[in-house]
N, C-alpha and C positions, 0 to 999 in steps of 0.2 A: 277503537271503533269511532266512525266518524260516522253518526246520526244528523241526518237535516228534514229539514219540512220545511214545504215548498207551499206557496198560493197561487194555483192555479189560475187562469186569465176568467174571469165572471167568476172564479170560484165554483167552476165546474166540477167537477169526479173525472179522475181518468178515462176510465171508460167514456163516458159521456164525450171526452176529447176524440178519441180513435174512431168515434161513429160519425165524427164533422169529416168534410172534404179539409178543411184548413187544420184538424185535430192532432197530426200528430208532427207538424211543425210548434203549434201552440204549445203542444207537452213536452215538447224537447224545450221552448223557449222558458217556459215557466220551472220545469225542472233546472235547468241549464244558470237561467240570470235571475230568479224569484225567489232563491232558494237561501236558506240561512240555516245554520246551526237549529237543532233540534230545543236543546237546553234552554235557548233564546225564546222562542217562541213558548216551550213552556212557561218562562219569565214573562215574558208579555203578558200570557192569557190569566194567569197567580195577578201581577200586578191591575190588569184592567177588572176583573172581579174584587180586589180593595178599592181601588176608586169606585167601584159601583155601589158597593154595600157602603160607604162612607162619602158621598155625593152632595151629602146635607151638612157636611165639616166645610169650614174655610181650610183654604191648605195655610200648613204651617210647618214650622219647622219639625213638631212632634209628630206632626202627619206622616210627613216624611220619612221619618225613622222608621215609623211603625211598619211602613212599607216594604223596606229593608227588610227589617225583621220579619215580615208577612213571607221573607221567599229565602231568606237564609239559609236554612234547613236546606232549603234542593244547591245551594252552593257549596254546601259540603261533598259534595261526590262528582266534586267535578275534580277531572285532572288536572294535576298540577301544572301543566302545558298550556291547560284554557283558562285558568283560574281569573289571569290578568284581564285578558282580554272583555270573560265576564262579568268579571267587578266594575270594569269599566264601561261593559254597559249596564249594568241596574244604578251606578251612579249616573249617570246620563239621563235615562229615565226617569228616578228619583228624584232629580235637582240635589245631592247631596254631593259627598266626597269620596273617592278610592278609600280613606282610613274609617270612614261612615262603615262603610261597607262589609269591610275588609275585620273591624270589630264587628260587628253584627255577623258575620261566618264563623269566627273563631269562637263568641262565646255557642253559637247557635252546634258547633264540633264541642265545644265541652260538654252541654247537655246533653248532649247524646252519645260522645264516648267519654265522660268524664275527663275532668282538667290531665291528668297522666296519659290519655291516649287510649286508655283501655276499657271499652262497652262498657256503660254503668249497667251494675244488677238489675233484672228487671224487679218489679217491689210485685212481693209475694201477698195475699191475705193474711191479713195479724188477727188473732182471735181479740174480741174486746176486751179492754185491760180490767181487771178482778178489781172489784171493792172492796177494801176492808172490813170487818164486822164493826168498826170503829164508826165506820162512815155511814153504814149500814142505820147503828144506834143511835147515830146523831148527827142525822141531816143538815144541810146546809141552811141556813136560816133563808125565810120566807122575804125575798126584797121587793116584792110585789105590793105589798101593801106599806104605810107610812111607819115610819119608828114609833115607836108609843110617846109618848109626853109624857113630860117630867114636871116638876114643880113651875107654877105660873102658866102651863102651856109649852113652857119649851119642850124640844126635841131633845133628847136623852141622845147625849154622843159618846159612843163607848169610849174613844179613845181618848177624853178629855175626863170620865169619870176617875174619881181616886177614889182610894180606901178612905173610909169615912171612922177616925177612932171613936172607939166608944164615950159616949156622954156629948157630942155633939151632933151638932142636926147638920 
């Protein structure tokens, strides 16, 4: 199926075209030479809302990427027929590269059908994991408050205390 969207001349409505005397030249022309791939223009409009909510970033190269990655997702269900051509424009737009890209779809298809090809499980509710009566009896010690001090002031450090034999101090 071949999907496109078109912009209309003032960015009129059809209709609105057809009620002009010049209207239904103008919608043949806008439909006709205006027109681009659907998937495009959803790219467009993903990538112009990252640059809006990110307006206050210097661009950079990490900016970039994240852009990519901001519209990956919708490059996985594209046909392998337009795949190219698409990659090749969100690199275009991005300032990046075809292999930018091109990884940024492929991990963006693992995620969502897992590395094998096959629909990762969706993740079910897990009940909260049991405590033992163990942990129960014997909480975790209090790190809130400072270690107690030892002899002269110091800080008592367990993992430097030894066993102390009997008859010395």
């Amino acid at each position: 199926m071949n999907l496109r969207a078109a912009v209309l001349p003032g960015g009129n409505d059809p209709a609105d075209l057809l009620t002009r005397l010049d209207g239904i030249p103008a919608l043949r022309e806008g439909l006709s030479h205006r027109s681009r791939p659907l998937v495009e223009a959803v790219i467009d409009h993903r990538l112009h809302q990252f640059i809006d909510r990110h307006a206050d970033r210097p661009d950079s190269p990490e900016l970039r990427v994240a852009a990519v990655h901001n519209v990956a997702d919708l490059l996985t269900h594209i046909p392998a027929e337009q795949s190219r051509r698409v990659i090749e424009h969100v690199a275009d737009l991005t300032g990046t590269t075809f292999d930018v890209v091109a990884s940024a779809v492929i991990a963006a298809f693992d995620r969502e059908h897992g590395e094998d090809g096959i629909p990762a499980p969706q993740p079910t509710a897990q009940p909260p994991p049991q405590r033992s009566t163990a942990a129960l009896a014997f909480p975790p010690p209090d790190t809130s408050q400072p270690p107690p001090a030892g002899r002269a002031g110091h800080a008592v450090n367990p993992t430097t205390l030894r066993r102390r034999r009997p008859g010395r101090r």
